[in-house]
C-alpha positions, 0 to 999 in steps of 0.5 A: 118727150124732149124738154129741148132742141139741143136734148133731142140734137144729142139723142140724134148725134148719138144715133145718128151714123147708122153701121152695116155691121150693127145692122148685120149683128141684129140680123145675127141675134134676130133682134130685127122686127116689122110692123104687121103694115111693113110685113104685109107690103113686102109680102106683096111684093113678094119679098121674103124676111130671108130676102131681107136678111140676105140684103143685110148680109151682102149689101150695103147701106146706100144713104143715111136717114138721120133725122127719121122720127122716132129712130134713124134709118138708112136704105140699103141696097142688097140682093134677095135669095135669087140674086135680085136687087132690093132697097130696104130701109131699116132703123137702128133703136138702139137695140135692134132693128125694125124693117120700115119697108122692102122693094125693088128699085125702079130703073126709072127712078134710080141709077143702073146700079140702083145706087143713086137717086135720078133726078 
């Protein structure tokens, strides 16, 4: 795919910082998709496509993926329709989005405000 190092570090840099507001403009022209895989684990677990619409719209992204192959990613941390905290990770192509997996954070294994990795 690449012919080198350095012609895939550019595509990375290029796409590297991943912007909510991007993510909200592909929200806005419905250029954001999910694998039959993603849409059926977020079914489960009782999330919605609006959920994770509402968590593009209100949320913000919480860490950045940069390497992620084939595309960048980051996670976001939003709230659902009933004002419930998710983590969803989506990447950024280029020309929209595609959801790579939606959940509800474990007060385990984050901070009480869902924001930071616990150890």
């Amino acid at each position: 795919m690449f012919k080198n190092e350095k012609q895939q570090s550019d595509v990375t840099k290029e796409f590297s910082e991943i912007s909510i507001e991007q993510l909200r403009k592909y929200c806005s022209e419905d250029k954001i998709f999910a694998t039959n895989h993603a849409a059926e684990r977020f079914r489960e677990r009782k999330i919605s496509v609006r959920d994770i619409y509402n968590a593009i719209n209100c949320g913000e992204i919480i860490e950045q993926y940069p390497n992620d192959y084939p595309y960048p990613s980051c996670l976001i941390l939003g709230k659902n329709l009933r004002g419930e905290e998710i983590h969803t990770v989506l990447s950024d192509e280029g020309t929209a989005s595609r959801i790579i997996t939606a959940y509800f954070p474990d007060v385990d294994k984050w901070s009480a405000d869902f924001k930071v990795r616990r150890q």
